[in-house]
FIKOLZA-1660 file (N, C-alpha, C; in steps of 0.1 Angstrom, whole numbers, plus 5000, padded with zeros to 4 digits):
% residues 87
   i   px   py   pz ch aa at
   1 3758 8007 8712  A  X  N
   1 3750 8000 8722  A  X CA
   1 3754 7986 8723  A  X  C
   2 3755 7981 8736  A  X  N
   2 3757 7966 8733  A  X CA
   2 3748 7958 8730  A  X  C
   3 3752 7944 8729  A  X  N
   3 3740 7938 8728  A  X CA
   3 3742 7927 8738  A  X  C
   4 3727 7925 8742  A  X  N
   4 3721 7917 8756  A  X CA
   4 3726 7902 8749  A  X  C
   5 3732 7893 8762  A  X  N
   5 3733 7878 8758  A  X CA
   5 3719 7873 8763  A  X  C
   6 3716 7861 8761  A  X  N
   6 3707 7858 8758  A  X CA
   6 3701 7841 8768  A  X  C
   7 3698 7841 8781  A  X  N
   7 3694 7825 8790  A  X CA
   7 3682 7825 8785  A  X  C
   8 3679 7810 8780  A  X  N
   8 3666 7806 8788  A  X CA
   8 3663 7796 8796  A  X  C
   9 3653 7795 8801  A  X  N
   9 3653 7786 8812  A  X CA
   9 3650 7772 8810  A  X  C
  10 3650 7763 8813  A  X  N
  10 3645 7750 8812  A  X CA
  10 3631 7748 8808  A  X  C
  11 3624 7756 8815  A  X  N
  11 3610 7753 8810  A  X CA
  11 3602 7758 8792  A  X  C
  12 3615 7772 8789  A  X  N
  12 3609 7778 8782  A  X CA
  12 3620 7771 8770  A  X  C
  13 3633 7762 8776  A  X  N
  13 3637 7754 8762  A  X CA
  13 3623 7740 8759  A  X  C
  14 3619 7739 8771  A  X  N
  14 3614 7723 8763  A  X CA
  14 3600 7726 8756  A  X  C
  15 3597 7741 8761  A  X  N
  15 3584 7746 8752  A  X CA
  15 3589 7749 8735  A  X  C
  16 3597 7752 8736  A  X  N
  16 3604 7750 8722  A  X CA
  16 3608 7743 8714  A  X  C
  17 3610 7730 8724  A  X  N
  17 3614 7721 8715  A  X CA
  17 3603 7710 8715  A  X  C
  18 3593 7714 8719  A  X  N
  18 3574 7710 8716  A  X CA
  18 3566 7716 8703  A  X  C
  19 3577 7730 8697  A  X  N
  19 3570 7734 8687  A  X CA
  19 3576 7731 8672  A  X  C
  20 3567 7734 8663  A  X  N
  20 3570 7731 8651  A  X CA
  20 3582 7741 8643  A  X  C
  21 3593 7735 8638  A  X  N
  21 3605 7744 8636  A  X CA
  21 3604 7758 8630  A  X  C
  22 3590 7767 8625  A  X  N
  22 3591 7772 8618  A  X CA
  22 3583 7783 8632  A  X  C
  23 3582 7779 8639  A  X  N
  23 3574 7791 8650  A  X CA
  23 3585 7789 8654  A  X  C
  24 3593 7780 8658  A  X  N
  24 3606 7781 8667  A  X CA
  24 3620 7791 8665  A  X  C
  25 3619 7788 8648  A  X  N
  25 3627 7800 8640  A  X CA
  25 3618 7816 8640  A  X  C
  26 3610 7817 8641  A  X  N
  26 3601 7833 8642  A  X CA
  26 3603 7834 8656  A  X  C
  27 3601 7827 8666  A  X  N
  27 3602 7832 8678  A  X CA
  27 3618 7834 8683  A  X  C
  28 3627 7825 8677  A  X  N
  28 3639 7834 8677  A  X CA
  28 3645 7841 8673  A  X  C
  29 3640 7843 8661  A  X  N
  29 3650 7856 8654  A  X CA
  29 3641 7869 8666  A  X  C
  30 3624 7870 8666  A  X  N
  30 3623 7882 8678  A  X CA
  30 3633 7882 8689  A  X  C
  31 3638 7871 8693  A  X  N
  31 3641 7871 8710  A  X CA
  31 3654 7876 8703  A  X  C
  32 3664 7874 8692  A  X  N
  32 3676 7877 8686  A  X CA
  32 3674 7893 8687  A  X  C
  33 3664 7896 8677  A  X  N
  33 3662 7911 8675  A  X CA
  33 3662 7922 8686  A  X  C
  34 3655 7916 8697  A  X  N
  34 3655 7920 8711  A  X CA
  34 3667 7921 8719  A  X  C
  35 3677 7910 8718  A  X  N
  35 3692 7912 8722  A  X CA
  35 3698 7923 8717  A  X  C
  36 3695 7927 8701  A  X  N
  36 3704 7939 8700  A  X CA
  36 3692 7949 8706  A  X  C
  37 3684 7956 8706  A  X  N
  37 3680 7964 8709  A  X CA
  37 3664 7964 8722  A  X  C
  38 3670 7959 8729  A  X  N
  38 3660 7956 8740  A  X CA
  38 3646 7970 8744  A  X  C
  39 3649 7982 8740  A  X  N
  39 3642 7992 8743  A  X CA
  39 3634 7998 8729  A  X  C
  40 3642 7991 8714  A  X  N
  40 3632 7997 8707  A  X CA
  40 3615 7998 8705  A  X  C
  41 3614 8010 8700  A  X  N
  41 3598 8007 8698  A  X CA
  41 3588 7995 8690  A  X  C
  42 3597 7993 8679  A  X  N
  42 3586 7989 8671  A  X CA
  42 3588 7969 8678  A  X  C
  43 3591 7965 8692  A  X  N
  43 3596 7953 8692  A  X CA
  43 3584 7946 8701  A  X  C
  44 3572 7954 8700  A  X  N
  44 3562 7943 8703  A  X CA
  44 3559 7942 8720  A  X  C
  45 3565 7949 8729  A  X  N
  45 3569 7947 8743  A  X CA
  45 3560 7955 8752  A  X  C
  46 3556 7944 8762  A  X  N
  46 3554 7956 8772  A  X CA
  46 3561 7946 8785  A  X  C
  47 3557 7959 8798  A  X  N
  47 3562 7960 8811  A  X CA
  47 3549 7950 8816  A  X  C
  48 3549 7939 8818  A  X  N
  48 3541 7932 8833  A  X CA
  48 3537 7941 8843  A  X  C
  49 3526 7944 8844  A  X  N
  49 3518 7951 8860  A  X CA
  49 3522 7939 8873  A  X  C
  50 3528 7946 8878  A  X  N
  50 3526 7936 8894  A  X CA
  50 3541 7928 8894  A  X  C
  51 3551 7934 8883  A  X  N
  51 3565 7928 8886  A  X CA
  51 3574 7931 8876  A  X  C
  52 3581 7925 8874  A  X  N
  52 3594 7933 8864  A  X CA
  52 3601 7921 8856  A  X  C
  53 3591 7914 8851  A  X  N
  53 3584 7910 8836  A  X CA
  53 3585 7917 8828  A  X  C
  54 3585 7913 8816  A  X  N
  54 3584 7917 8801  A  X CA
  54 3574 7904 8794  A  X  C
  55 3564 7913 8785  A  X  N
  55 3560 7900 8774  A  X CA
  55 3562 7904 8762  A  X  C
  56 3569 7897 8753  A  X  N
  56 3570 7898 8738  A  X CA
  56 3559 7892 8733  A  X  C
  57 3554 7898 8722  A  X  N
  57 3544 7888 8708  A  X CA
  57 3551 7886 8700  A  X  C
  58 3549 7874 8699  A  X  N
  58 3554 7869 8687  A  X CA
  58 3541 7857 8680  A  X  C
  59 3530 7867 8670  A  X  N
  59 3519 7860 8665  A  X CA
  59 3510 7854 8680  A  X  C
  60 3506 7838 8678  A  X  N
  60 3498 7837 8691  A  X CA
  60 3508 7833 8699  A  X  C
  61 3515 7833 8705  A  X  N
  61 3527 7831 8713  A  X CA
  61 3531 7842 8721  A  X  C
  62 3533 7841 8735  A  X  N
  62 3543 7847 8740  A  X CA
  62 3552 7848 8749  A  X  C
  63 3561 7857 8751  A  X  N
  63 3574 7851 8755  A  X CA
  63 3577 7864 8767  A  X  C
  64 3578 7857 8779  A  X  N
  64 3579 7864 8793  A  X CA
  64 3597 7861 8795  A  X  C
  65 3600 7874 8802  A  X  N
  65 3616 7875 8800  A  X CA
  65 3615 7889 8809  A  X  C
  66 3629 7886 8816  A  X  N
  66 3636 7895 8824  A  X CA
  66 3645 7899 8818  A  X  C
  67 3650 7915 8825  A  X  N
  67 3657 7918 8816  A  X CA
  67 3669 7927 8826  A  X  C
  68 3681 7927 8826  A  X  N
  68 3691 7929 8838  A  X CA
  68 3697 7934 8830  A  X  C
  69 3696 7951 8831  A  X  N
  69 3706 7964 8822  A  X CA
  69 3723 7957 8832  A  X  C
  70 3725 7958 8841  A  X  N
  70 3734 7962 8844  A  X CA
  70 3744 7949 8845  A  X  C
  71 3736 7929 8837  A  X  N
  71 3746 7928 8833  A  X CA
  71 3744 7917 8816  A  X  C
  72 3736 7933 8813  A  X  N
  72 3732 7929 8797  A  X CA
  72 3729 7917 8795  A  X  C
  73 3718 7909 8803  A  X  N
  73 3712 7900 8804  A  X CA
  73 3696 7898 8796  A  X  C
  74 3693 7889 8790  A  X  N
  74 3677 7886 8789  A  X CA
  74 3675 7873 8790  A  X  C
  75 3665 7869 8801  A  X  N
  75 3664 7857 8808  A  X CA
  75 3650 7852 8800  A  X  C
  76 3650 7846 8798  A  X  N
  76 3632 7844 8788  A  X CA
  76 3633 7833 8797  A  X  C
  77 3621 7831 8804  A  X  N
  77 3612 7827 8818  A  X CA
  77 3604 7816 8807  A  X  C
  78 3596 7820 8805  A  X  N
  78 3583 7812 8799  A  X CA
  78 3582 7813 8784  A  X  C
  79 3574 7803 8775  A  X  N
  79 3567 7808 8759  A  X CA
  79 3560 7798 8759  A  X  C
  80 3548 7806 8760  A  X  N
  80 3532 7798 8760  A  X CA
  80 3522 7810 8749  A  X  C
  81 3511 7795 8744  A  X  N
  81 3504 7805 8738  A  X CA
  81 3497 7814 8747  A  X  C
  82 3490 7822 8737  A  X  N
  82 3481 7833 8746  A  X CA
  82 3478 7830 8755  A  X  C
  83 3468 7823 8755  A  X  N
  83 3458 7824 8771  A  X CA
  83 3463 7814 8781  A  X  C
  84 3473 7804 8779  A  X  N
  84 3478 7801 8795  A  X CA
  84 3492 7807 8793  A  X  C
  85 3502 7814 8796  A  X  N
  85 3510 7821 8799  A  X CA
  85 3506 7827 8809  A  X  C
  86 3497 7837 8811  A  X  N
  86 3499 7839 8827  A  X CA
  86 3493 7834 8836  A  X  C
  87 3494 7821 8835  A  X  N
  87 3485 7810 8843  A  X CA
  87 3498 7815 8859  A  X  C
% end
């Protein structure tokens, strides 16, 4: 299987580089873990109602991302805590 490269967007680097290095390393080894295997079970994921979104958990955080099989793409959109991410 391949593994997905990996964008994120501008809004979702500078939310990153707002947090404290040690959520920043947990929240990317998930988004790493997710490049090799975007479909596994145990990765925390669901499908967005109402579009074609993905949200990962990662603890209280989470991380909205698209995902483009056909050119092994994962776009990570957003990483906000819980309750404003889907503002």
């Amino acid at each position: 299987m391949a593994v997905y490269s990996i964008e994120i967007t501008r809004d979702a680097a500078r939310a990153l580089r707002k947090m404290p290095l040690n959520v920043v390393k947990l929240i990317r080894s998930k988004i790493d873990g997710l490049a090799a295997d975007p479909y596994a079970a145990n990765n925390n994921v669901k499908k967005l109602k109402g579009s074609g979104d993905y949200r990962l958990l990662v603890g209280d955080w989470r991380v909205i991302y698209t995902l483009e099989d056909e050119r092994l793409v994962i776009t990570v959109i957003r990483i906000a805590p819980r309750g404003g991410v889907y503002d």
